[in-house]
mmCIF file of the N, C-alpha and C atoms, coordinates in Angstrom:
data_MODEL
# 
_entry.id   MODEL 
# 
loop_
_atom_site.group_PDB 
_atom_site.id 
_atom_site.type_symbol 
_atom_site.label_atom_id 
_atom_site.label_alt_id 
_atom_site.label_comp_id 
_atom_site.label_asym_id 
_atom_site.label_entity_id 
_atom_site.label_seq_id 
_atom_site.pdbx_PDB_ins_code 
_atom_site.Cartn_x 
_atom_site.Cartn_y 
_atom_site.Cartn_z 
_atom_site.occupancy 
_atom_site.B_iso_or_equiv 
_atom_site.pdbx_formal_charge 
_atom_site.auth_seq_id 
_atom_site.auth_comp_id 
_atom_site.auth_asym_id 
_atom_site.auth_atom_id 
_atom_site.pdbx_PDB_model_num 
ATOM 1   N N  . UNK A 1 1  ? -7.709  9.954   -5.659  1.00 0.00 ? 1  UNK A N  1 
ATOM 2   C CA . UNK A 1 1  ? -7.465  8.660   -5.037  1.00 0.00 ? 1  UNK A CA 1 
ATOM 3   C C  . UNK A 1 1  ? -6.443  8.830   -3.920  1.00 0.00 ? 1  UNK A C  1 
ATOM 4   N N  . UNK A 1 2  ? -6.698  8.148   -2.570  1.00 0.00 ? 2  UNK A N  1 
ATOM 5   C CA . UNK A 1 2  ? -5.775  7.719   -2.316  1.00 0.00 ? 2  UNK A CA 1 
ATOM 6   C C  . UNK A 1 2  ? -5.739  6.559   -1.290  1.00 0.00 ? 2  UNK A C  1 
ATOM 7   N N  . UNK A 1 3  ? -4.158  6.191   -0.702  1.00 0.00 ? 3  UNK A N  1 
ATOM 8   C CA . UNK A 1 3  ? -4.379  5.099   -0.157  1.00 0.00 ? 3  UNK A CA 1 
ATOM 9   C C  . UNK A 1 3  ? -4.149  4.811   1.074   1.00 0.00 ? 3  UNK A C  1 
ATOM 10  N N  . UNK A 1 4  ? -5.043  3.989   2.011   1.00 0.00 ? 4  UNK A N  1 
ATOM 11  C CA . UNK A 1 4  ? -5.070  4.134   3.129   1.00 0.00 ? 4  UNK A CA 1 
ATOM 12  C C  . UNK A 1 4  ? -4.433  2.269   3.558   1.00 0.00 ? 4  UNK A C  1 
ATOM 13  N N  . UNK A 1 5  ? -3.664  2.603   4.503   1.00 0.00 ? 5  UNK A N  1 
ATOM 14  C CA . UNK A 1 5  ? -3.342  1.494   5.374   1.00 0.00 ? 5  UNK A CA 1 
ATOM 15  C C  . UNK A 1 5  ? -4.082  0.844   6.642   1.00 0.00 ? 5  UNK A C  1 
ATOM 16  N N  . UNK A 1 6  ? -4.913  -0.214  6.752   1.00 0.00 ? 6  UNK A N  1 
ATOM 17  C CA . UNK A 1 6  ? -5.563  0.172   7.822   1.00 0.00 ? 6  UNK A CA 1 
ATOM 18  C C  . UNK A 1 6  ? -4.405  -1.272  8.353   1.00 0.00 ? 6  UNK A C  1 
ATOM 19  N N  . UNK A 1 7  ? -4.283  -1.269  9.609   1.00 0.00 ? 7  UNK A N  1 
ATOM 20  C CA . UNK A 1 7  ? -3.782  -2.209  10.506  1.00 0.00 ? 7  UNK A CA 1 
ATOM 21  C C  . UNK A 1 7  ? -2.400  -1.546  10.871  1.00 0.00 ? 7  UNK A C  1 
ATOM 22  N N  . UNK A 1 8  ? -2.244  -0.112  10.290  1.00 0.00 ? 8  UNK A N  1 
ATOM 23  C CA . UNK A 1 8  ? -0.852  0.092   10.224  1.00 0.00 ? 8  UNK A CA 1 
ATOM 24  C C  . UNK A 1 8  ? -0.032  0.949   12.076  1.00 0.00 ? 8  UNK A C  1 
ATOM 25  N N  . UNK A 1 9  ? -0.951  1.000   12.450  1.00 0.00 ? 9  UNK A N  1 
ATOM 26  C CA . UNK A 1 9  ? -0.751  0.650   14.331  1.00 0.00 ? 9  UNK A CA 1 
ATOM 27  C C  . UNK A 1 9  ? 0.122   -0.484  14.788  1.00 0.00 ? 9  UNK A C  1 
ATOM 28  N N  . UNK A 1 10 ? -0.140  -1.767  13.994  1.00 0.00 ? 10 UNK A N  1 
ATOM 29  C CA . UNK A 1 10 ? 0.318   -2.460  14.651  1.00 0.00 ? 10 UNK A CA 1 
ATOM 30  C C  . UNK A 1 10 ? 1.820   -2.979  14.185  1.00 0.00 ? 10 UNK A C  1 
ATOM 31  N N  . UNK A 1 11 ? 2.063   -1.700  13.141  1.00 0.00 ? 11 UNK A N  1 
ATOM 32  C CA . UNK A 1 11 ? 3.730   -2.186  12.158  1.00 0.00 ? 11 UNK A CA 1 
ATOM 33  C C  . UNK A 1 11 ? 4.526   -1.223  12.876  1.00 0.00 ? 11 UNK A C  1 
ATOM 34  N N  . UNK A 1 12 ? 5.267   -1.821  12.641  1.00 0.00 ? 12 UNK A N  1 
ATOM 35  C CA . UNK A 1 12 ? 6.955   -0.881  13.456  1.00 0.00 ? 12 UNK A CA 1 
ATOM 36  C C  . UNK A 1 12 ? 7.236   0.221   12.218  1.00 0.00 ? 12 UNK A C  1 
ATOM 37  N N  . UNK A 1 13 ? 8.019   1.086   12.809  1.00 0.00 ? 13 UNK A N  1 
ATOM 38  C CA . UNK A 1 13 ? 8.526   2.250   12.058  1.00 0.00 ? 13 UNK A CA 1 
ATOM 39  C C  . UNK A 1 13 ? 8.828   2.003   10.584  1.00 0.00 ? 13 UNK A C  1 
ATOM 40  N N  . UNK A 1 14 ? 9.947   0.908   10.470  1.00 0.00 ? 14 UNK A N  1 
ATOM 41  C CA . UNK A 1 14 ? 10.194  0.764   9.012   1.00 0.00 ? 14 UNK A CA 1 
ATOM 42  C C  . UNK A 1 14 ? 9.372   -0.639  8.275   1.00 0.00 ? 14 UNK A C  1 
ATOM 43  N N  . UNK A 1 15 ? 8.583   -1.676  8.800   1.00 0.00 ? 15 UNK A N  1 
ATOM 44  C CA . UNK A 1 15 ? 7.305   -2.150  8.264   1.00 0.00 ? 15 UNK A CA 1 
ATOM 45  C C  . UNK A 1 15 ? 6.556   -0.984  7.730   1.00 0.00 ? 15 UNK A C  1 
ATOM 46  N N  . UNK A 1 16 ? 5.994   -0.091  8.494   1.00 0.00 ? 16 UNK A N  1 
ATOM 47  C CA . UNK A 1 16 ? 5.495   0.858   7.799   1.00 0.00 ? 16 UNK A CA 1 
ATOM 48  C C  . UNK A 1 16 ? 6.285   1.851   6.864   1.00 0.00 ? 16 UNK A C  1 
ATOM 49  N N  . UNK A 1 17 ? 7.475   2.182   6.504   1.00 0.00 ? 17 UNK A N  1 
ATOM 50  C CA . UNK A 1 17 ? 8.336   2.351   5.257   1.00 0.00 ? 17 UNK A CA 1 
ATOM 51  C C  . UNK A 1 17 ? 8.231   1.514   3.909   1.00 0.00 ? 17 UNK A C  1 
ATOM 52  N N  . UNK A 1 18 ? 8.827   0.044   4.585   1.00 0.00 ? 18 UNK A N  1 
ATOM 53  C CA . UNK A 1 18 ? 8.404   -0.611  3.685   1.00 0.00 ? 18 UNK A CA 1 
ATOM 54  C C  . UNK A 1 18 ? 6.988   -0.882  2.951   1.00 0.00 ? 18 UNK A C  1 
ATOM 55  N N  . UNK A 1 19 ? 6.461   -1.109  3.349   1.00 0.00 ? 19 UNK A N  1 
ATOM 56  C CA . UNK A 1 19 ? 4.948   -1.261  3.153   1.00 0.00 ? 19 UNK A CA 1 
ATOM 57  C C  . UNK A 1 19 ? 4.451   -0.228  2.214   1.00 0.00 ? 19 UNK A C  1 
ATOM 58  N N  . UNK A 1 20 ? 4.349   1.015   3.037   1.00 0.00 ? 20 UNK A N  1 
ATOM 59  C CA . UNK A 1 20 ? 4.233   2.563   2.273   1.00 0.00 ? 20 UNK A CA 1 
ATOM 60  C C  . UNK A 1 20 ? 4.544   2.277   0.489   1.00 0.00 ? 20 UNK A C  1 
ATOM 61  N N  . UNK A 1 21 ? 5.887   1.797   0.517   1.00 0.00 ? 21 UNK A N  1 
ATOM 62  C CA . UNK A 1 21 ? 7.117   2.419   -1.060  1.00 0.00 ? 21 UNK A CA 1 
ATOM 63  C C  . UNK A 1 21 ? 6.558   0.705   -1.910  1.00 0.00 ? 21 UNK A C  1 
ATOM 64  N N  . UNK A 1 22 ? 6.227   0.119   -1.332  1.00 0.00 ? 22 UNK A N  1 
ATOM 65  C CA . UNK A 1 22 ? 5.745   -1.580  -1.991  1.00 0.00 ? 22 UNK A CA 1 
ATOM 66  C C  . UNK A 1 22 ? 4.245   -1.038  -2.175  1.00 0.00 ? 22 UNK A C  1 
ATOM 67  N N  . UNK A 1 23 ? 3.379   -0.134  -1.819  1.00 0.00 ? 23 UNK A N  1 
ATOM 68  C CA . UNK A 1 23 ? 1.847   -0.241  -1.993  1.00 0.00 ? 23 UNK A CA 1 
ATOM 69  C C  . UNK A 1 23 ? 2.069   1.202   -3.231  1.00 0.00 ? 23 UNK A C  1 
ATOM 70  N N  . UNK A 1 24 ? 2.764   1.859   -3.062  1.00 0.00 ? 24 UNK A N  1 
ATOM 71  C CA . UNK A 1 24 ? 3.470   2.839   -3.972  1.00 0.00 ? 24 UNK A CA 1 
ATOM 72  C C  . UNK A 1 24 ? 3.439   2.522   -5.452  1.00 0.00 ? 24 UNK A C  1 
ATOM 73  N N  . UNK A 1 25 ? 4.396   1.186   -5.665  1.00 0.00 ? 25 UNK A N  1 
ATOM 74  C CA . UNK A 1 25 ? 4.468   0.466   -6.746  1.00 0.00 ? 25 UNK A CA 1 
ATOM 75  C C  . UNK A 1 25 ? 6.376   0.367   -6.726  1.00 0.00 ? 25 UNK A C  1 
ATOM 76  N N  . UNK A 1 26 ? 7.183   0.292   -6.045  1.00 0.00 ? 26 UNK A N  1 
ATOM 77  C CA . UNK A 1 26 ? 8.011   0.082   -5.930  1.00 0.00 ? 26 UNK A CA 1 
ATOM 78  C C  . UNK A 1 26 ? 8.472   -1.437  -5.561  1.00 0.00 ? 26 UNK A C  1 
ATOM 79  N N  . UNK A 1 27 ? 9.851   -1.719  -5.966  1.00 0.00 ? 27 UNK A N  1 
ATOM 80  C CA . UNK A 1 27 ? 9.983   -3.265  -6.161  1.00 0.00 ? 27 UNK A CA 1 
ATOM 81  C C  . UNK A 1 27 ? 11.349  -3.501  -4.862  1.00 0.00 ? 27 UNK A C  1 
ATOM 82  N N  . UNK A 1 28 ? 11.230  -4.403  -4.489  1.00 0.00 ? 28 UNK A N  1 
ATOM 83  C CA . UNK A 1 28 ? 12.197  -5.360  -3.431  1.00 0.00 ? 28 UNK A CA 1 
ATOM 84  C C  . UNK A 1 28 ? 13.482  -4.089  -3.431  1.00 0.00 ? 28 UNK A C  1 
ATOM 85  N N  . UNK A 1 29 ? 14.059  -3.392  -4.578  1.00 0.00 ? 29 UNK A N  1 
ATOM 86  C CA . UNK A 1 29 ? 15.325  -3.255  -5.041  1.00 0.00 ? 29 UNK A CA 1 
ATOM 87  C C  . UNK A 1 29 ? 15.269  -2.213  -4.918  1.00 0.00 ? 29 UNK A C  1 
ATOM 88  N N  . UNK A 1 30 ? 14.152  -1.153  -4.887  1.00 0.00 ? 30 UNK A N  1 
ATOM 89  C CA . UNK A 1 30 ? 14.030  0.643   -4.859  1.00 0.00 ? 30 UNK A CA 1 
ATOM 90  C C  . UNK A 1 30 ? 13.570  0.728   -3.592  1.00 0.00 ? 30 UNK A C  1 
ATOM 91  N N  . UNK A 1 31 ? 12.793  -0.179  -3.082  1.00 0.00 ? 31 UNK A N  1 
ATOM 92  C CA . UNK A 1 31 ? 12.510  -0.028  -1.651  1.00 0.00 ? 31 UNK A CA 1 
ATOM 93  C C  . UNK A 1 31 ? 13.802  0.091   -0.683  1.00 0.00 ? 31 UNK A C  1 
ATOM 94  N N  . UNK A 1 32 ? 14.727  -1.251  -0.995  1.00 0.00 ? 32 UNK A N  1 
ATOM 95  C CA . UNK A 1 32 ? 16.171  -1.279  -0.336  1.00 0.00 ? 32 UNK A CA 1 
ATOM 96  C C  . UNK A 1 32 ? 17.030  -0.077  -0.375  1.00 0.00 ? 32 UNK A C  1 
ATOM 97  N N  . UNK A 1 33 ? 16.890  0.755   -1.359  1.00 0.00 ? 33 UNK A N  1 
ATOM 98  C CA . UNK A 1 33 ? 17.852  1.394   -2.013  1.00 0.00 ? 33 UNK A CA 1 
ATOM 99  C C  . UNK A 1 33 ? 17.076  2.732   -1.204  1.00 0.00 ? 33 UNK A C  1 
ATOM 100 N N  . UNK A 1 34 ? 16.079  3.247   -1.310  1.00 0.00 ? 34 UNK A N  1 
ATOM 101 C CA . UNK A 1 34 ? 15.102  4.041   -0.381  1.00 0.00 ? 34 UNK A CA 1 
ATOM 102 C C  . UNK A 1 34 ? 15.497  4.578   0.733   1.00 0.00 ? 34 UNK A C  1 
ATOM 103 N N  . UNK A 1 35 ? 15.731  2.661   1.603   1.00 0.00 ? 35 UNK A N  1 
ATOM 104 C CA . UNK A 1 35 ? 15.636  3.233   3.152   1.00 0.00 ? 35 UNK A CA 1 
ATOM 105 C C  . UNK A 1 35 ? 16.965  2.443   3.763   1.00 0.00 ? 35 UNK A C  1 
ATOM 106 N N  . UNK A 1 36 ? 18.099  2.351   3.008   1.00 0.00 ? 36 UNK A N  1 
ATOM 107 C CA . UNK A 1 36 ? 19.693  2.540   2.988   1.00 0.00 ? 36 UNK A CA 1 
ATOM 108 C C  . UNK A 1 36 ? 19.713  0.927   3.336   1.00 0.00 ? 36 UNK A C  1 
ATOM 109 N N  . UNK A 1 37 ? 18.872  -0.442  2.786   1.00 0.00 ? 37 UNK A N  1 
ATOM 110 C CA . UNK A 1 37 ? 19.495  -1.764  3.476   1.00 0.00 ? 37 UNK A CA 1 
ATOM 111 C C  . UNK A 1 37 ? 19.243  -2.633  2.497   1.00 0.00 ? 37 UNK A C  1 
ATOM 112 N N  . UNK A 1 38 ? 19.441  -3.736  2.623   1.00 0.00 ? 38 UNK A N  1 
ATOM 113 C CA . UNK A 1 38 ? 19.291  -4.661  1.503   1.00 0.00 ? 38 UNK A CA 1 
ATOM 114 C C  . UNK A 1 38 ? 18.218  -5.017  1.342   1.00 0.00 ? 38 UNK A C  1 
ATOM 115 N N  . UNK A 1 39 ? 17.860  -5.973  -0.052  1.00 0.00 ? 39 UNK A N  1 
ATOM 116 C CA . UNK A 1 39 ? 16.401  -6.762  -0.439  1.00 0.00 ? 39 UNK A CA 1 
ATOM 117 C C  . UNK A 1 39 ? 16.303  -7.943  0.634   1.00 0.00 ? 39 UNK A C  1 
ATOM 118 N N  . UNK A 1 40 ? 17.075  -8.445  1.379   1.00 0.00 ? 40 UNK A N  1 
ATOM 119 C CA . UNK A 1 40 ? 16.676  -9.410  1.960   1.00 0.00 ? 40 UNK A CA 1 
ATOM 120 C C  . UNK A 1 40 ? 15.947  -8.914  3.150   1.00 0.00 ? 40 UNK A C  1 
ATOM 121 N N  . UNK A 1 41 ? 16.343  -7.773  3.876   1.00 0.00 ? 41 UNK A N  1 
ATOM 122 C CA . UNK A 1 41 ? 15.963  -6.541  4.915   1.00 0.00 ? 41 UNK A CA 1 
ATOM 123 C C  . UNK A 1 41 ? 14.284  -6.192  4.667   1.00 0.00 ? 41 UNK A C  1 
ATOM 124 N N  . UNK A 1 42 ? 14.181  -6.154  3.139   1.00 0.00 ? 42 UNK A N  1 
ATOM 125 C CA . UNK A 1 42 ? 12.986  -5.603  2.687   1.00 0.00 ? 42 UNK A CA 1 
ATOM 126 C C  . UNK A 1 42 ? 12.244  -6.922  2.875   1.00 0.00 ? 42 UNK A C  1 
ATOM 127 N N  . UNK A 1 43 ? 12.475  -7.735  2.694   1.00 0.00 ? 43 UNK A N  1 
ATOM 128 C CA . UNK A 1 43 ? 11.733  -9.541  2.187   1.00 0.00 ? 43 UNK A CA 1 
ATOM 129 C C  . UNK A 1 43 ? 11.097  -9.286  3.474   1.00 0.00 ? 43 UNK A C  1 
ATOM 130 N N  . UNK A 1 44 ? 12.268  -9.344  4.614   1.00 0.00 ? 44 UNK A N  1 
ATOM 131 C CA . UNK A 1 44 ? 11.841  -9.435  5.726   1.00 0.00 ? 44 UNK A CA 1 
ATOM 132 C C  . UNK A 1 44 ? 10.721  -8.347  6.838   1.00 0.00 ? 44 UNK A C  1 
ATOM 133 N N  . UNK A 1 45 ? 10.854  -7.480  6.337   1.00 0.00 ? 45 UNK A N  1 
ATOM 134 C CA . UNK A 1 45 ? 10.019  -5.898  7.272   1.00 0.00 ? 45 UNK A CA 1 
ATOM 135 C C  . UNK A 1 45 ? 8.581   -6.180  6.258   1.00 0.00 ? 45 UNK A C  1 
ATOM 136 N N  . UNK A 1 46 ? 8.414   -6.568  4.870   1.00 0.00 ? 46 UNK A N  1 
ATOM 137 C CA . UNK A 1 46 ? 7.464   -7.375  4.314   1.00 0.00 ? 46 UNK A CA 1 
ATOM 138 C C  . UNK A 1 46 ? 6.682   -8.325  5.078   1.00 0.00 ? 46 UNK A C  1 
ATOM 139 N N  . UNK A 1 47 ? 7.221   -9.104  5.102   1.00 0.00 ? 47 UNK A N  1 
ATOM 140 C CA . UNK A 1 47 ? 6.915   -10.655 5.269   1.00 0.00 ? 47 UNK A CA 1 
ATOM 141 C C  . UNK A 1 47 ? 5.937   -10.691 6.805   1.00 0.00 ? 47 UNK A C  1 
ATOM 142 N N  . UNK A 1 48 ? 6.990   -9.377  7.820   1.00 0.00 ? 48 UNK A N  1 
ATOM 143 C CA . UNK A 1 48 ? 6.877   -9.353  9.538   1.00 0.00 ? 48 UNK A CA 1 
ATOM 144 C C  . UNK A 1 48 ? 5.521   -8.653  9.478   1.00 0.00 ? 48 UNK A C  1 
ATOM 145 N N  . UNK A 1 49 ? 5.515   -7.491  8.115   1.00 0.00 ? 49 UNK A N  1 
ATOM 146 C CA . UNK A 1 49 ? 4.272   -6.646  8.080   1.00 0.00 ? 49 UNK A CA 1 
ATOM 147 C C  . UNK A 1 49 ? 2.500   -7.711  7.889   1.00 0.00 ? 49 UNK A C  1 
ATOM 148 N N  . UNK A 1 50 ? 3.107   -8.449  6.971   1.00 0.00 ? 50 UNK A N  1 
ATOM 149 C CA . UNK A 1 50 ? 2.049   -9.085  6.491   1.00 0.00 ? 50 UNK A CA 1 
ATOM 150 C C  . UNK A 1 50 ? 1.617   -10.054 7.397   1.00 0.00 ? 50 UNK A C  1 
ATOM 151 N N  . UNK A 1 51 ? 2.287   -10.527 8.388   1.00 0.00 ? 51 UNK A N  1 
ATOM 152 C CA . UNK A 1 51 ? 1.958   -11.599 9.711   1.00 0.00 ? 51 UNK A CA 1 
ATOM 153 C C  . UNK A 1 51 ? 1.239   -10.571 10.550  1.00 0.00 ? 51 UNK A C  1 
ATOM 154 N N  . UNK A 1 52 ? 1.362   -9.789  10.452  1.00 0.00 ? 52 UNK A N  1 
ATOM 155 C CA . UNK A 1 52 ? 0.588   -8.492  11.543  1.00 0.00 ? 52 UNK A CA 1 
ATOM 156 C C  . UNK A 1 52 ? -0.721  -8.263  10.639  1.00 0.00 ? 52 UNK A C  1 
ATOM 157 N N  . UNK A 1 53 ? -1.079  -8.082  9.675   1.00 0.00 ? 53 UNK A N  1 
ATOM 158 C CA . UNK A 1 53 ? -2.028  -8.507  9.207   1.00 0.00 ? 53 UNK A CA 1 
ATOM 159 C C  . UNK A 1 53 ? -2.673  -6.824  8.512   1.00 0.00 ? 53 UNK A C  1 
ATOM 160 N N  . UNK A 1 54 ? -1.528  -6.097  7.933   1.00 0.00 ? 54 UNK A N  1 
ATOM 161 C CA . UNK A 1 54 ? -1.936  -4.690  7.726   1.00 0.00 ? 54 UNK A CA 1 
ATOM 162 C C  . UNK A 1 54 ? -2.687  -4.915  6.541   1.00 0.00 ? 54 UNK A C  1 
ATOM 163 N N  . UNK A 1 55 ? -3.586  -4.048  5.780   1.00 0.00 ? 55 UNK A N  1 
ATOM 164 C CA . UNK A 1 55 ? -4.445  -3.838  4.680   1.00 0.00 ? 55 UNK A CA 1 
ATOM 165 C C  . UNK A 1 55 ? -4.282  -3.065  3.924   1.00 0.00 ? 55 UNK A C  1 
ATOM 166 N N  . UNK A 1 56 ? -3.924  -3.061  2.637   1.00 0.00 ? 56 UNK A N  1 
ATOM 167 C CA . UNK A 1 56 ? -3.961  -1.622  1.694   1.00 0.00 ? 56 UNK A CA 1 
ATOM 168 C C  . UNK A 1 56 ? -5.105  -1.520  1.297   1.00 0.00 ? 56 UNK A C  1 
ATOM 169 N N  . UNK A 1 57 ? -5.704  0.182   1.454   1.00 0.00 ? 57 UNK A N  1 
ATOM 170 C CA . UNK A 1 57 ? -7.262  0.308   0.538   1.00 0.00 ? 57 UNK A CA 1 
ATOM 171 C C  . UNK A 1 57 ? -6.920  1.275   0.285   1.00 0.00 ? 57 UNK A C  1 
ATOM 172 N N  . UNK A 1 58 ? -7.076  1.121   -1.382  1.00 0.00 ? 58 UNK A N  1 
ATOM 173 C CA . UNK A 1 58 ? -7.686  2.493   -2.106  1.00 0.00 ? 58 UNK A CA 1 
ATOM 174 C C  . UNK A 1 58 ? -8.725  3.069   -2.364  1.00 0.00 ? 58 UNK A C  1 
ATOM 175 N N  . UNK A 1 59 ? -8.887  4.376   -1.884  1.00 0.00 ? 59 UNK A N  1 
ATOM 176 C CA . UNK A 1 59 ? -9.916  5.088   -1.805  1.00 0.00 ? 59 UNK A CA 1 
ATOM 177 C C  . UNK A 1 59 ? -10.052 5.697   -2.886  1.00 0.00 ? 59 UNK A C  1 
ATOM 178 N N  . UNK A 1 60 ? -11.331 5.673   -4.027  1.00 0.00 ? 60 UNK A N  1 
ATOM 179 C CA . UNK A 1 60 ? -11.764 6.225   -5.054  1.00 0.00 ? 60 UNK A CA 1 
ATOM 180 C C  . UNK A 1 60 ? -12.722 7.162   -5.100  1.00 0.00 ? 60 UNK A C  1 
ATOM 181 N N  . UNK A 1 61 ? -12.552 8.340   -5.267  1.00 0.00 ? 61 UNK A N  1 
ATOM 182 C CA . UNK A 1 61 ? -13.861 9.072   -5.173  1.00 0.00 ? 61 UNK A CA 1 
ATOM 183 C C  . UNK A 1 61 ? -14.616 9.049   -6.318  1.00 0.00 ? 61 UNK A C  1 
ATOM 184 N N  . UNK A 1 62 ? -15.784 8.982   -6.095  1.00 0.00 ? 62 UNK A N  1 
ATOM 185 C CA . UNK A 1 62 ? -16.865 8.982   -7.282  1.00 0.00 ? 62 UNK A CA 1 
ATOM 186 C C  . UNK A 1 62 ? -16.742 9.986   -7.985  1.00 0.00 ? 62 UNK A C  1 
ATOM 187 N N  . UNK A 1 63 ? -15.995 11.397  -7.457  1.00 0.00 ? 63 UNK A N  1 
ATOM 188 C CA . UNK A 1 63 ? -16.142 12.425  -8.862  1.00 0.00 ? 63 UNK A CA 1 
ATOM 189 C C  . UNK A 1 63 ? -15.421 12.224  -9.676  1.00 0.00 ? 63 UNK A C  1 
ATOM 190 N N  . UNK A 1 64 ? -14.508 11.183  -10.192 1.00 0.00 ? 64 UNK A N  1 
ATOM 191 C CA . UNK A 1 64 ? -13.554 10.807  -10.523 1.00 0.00 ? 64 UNK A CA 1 
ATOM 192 C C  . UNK A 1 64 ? -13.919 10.452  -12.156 1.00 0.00 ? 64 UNK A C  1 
ATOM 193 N N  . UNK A 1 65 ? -15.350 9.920   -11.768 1.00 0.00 ? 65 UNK A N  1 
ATOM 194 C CA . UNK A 1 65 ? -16.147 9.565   -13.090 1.00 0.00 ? 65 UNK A CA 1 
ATOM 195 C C  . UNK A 1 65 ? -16.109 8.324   -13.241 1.00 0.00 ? 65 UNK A C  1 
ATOM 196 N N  . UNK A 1 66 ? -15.417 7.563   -12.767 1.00 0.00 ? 66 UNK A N  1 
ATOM 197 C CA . UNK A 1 66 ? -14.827 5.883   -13.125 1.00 0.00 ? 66 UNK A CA 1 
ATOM 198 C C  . UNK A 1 66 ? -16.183 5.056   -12.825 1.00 0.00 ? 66 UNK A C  1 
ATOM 199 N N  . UNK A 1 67 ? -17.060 5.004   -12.424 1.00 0.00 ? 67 UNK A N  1 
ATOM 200 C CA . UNK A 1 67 ? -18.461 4.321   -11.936 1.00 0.00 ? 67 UNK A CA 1 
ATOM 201 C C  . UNK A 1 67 ? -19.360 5.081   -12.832 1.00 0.00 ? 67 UNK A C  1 
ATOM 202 N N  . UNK A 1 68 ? -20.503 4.264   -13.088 1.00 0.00 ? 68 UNK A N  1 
ATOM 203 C CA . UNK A 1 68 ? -21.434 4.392   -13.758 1.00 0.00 ? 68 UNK A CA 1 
ATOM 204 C C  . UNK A 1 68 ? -22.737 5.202   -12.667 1.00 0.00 ? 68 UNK A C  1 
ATOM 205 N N  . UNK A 1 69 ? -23.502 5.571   -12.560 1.00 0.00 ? 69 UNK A N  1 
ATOM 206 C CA . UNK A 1 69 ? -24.118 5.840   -11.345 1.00 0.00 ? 69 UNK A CA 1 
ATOM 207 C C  . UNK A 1 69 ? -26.049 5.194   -11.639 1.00 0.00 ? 69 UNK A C  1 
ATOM 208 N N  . UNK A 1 70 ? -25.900 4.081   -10.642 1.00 0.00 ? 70 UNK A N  1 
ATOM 209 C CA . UNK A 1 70 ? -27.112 3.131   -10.821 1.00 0.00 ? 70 UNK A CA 1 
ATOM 210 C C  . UNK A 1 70 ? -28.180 3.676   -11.261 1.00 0.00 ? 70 UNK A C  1 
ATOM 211 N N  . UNK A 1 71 ? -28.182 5.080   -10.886 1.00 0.00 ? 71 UNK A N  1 
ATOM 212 C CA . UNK A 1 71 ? -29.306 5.430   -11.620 1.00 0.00 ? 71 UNK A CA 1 
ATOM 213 C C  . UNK A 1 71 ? -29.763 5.995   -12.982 1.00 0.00 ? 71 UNK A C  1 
ATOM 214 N N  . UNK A 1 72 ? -28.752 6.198   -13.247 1.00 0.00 ? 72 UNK A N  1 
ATOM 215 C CA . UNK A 1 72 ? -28.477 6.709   -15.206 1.00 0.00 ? 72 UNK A CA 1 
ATOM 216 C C  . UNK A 1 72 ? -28.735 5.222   -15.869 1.00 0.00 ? 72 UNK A C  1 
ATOM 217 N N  . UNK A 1 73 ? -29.601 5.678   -16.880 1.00 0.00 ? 73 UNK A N  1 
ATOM 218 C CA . UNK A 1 73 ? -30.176 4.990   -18.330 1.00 0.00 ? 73 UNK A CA 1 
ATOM 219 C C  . UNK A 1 73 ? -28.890 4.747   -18.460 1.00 0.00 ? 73 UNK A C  1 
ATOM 220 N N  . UNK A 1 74 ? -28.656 3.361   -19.432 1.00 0.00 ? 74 UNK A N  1 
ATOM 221 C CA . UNK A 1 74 ? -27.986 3.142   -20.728 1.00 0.00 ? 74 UNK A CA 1 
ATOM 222 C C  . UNK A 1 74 ? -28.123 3.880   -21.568 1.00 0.00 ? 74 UNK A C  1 
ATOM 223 N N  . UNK A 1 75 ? -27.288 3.813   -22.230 1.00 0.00 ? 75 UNK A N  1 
ATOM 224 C CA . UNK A 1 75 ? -27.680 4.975   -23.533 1.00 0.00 ? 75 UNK A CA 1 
ATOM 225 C C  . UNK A 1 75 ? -26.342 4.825   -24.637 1.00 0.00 ? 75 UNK A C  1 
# 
């Protein structure tokens, strides 16, 4: 797996930090602590990211096994 940002052209240096360590699974408080500024810092490089309109997608590969494959019987 992994994960791709698409819109992320149009985020500034640390939008795209933030963004990155929040799609990660990191919270308001490890993100701050991360990239040396406060949670309100983070609210905000958030908030500016998401008006720009970036996308998280995770990419799954099928060898992964997680999908059934349409053409296999039940069984």
């Amino acid at each position: 797996m992994h994960l791709e940002i698409r819109g992320a052209e149009k985020l500034s240096f640390r939008e795209k930090q933030a963004v990155v360590l929040k799609e990660m699974g990191y919270n308001h408080e490890a993100i701050a602590k991360q990239m040396g500024v406060n949670t309100t810092t983070v609210a905000t490089l958030l908030s500016r990211a998401r008006a720009k309109g970036y996308e998280a997608v995770i990419i799954i590969p099928t060898s992964l096994g997680l999908f059934r494959d349409e053409n296999e019987e039940e069984g």
